[in-house]
C-alpha positions as CSV (number, residue, x, y, z in Angstrom):
1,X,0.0,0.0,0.0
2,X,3.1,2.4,0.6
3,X,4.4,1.9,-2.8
4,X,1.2,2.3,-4.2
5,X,0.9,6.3,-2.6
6,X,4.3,6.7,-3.7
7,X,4.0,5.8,-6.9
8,X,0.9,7.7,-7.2
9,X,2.3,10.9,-5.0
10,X,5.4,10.9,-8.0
11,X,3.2,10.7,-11.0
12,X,0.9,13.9,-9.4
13,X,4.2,15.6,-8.9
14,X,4.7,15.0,-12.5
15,X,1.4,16.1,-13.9
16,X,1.6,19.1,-11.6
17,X,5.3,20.3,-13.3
18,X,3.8,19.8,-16.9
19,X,2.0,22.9,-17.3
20,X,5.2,24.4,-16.3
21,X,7.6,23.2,-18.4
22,X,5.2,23.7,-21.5
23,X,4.7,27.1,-20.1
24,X,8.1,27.8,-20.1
25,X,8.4,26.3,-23.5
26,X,5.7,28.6,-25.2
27,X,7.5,31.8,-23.3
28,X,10.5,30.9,-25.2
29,X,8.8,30.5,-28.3
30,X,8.7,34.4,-27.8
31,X,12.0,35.6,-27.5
32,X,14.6,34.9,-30.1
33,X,18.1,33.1,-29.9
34,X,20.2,35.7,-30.3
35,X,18.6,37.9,-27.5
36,X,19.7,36.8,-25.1
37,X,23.4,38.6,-25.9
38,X,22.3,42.0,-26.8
39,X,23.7,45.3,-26.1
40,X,21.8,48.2,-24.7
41,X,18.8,49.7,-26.6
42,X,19.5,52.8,-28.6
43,X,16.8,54.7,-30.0
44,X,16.5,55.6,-33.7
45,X,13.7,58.0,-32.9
46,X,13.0,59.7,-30.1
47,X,9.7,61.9,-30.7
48,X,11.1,64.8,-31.3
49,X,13.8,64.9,-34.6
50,X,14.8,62.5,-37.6
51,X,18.6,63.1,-36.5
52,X,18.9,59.7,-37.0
53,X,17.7,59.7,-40.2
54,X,18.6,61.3,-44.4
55,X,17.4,60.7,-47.6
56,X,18.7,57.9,-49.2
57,X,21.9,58.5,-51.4
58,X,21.6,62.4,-49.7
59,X,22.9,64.4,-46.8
60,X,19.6,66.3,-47.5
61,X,17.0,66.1,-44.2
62,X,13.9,63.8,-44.9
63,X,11.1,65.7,-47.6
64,X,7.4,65.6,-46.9
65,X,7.7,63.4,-43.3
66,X,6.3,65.1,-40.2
67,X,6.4,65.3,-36.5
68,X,4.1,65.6,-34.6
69,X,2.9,64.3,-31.1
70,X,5.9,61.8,-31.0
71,X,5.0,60.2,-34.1
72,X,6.8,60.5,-37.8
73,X,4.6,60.2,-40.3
74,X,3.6,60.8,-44.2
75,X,0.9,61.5,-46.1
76,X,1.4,59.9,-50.2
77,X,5.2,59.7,-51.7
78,X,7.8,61.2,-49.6
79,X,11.4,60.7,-49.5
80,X,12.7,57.0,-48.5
81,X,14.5,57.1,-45.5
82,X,17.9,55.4,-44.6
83,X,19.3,55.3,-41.2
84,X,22.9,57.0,-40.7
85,X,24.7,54.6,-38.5
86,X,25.0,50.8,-40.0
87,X,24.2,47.9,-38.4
88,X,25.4,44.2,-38.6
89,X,23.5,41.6,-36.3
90,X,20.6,43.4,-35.0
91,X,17.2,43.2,-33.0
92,X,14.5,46.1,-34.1
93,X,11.9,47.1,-32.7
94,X,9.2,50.1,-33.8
95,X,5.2,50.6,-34.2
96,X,3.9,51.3,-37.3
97,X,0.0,52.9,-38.4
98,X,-0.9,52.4,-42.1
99,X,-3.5,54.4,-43.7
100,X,-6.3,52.9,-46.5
101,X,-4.2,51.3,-48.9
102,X,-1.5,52.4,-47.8
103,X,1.9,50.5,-48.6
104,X,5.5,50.5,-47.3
105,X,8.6,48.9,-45.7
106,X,10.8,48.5,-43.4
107,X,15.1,47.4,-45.0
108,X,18.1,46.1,-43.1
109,X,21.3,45.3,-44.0
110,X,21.1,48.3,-47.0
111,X,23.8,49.8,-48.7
112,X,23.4,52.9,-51.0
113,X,25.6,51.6,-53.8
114,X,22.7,51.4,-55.8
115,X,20.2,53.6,-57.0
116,X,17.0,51.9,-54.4
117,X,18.1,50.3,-51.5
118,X,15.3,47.4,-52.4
119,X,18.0,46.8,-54.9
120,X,20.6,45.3,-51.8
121,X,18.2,45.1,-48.3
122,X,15.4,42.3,-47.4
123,X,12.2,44.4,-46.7
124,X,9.8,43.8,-44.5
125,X,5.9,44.6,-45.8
126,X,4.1,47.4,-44.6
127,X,1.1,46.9,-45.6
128,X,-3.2,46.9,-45.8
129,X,-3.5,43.9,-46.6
130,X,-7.5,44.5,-47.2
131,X,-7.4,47.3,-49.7
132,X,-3.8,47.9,-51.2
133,X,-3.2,47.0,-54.7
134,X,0.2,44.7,-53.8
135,X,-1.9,42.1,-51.6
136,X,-2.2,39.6,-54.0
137,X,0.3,37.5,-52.7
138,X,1.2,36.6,-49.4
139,X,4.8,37.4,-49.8
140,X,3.8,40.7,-50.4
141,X,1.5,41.1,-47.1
142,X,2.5,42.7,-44.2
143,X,5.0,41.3,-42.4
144,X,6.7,39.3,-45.3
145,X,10.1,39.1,-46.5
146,X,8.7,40.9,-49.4
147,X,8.6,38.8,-53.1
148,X,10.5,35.7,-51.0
149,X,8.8,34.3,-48.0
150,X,4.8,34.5,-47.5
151,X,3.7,36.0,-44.2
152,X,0.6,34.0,-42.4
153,X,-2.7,35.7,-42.0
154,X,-4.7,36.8,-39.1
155,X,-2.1,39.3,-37.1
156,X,-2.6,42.2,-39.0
157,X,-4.3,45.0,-37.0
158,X,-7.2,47.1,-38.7
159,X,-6.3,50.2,-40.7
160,X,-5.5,52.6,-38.2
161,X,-4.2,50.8,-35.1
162,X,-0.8,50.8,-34.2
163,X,1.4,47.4,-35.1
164,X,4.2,46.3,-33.3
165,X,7.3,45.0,-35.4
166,X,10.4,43.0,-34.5
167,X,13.0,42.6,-36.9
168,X,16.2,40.1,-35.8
169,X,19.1,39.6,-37.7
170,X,22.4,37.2,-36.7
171,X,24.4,36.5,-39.1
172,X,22.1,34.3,-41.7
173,X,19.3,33.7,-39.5
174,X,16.5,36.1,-39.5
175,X,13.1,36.2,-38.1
176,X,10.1,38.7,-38.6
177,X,8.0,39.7,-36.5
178,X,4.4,41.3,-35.8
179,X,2.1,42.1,-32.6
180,X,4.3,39.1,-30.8
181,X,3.7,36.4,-33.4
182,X,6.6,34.9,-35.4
183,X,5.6,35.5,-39.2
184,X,8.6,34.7,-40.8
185,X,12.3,32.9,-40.2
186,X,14.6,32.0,-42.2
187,X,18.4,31.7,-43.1
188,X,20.4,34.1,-45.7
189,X,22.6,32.4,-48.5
190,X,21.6,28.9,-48.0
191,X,20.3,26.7,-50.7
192,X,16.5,27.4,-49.9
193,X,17.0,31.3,-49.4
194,X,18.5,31.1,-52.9
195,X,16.1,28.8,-54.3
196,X,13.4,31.4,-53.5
197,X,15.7,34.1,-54.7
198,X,15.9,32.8,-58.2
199,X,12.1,33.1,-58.6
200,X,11.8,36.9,-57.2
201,X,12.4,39.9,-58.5
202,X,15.8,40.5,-57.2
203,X,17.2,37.8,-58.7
204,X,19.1,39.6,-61.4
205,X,20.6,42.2,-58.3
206,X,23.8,41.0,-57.7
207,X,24.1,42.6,-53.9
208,X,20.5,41.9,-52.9
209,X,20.6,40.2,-49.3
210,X,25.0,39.7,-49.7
211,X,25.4,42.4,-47.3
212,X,26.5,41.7,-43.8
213,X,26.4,45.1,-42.7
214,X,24.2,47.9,-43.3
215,X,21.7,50.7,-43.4
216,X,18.2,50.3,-41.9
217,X,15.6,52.0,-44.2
218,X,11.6,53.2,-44.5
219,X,10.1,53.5,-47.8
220,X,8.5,56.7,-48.6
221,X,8.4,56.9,-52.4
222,X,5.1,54.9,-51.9
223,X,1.7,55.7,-51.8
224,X,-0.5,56.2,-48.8
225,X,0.1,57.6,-45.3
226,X,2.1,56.2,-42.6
227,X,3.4,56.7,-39.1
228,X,6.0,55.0,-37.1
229,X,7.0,55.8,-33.3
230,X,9.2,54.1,-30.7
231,X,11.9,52.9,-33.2
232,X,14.4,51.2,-31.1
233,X,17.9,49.2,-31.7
234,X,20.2,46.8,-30.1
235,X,23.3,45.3,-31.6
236,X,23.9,41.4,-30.9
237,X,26.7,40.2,-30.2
């Protein structure tokens, strides 16, 4: 009889610590592997000035993007954006607002040896998904590595509400994020990154996702309105 309670005194023990451990399993799912080694968060916008921020191939300030209330934001085609200070292995984080139809992006990894940085940087779709013309696919949908990888449905807020973005890059492996689900992950220069390569448009772009090292950038030569706030970096090391 005392072997009996003990037995069944262990195996309640160990139905007890299951929800635990797959509580702690799911939490991790959350958090990417690189993380965990990051440096301090730097801001890339505080609310008050673009000083982190230039028109692509230009020393010239941003055209036709506005402050106001702690957000940066544009109404129709304005000047794309590229950040000033380079960065290699990366974690990003911002919010982002699309308007009707509106449609954007975020790069990484950029370099302005070209005459678009969509000719050299992975970008990740900004976009409504309901009423803009580039939603036919779902590798054009918001939160896609745009004309590779599709992006899932169903974690898209409505036009109008505020999204939240995560971007991580170490070395190959990258992941997309949006409003804490995982909509994208894969790894740079290996055979099924190229594979999907050959069949987008950027296959003929020699530089397109080679760099290791590079500017961040926001697409503004675009239509429809946009606003971003609480853009945030931290290197990985």
């Amino acid at each position: 009889m005392k072997r009996l309670v003990l037995l069944v005194t262990i195996a309640g023990v160990a139905l007890a610590a299951a929800p635990q451990a797959q509580s702690a399993a799911a939490k991790g799912s959350a958090t990417s592997a690189g993380s965990a080694t990051a440096g301090p968060w730097k801001s890339l916008f505080d609310g008050k000035s673009l000083s982190a921020w230039r028109t692509y191939r230009s020393e010239a300030a941003p055209e036709k993007w506005e402050l106001k209330d702690g957000i940066m934001a544009k109404d129709g085609n304005a000047s794309d954006l590229v950040s000033k200070e380079e960065f290699g292995d990366f974690e990003l984080e911002l919010e982002w607002r699309i308007g009707e139809a509106g449609n954007s992006g975020i790069f990484y990894r950029g370099s302005e040896d070209e005459e678009a940085i969509y000719w050299t940087a992975p970008e990740y779709q900004l976009l409504d998904d309901i009423k803009a013309r580039d939603n036919r696919t779902r590798n054009h949908c918001a939160g896609s590595v745009y004309d590779l990888y599709d992006a899932p449905e169903g974690h898209l807020k409505p036009v109008g509400e505020w999204n939240s973005t995560r971007i991580v890059a170490r070395g190959a492996h990258v992941e997309h994020w949006l409003n804490g689900f995982k909509m994208v992950e894969y790894e740079l220069w290996s055979p099924d990154w190229e594979q999907h390569l050959a069949k987008s448009k950027f296959k003929d772009w020699p530089k397109y996702g080679r760099i290791k090292k590079g500017h961040f950038g926001i697409q503004g030569n675009h239509p429809g309105s946009l606003a971003l706030r609480n853009i945030r970096v931290r290197e990985l090391q």
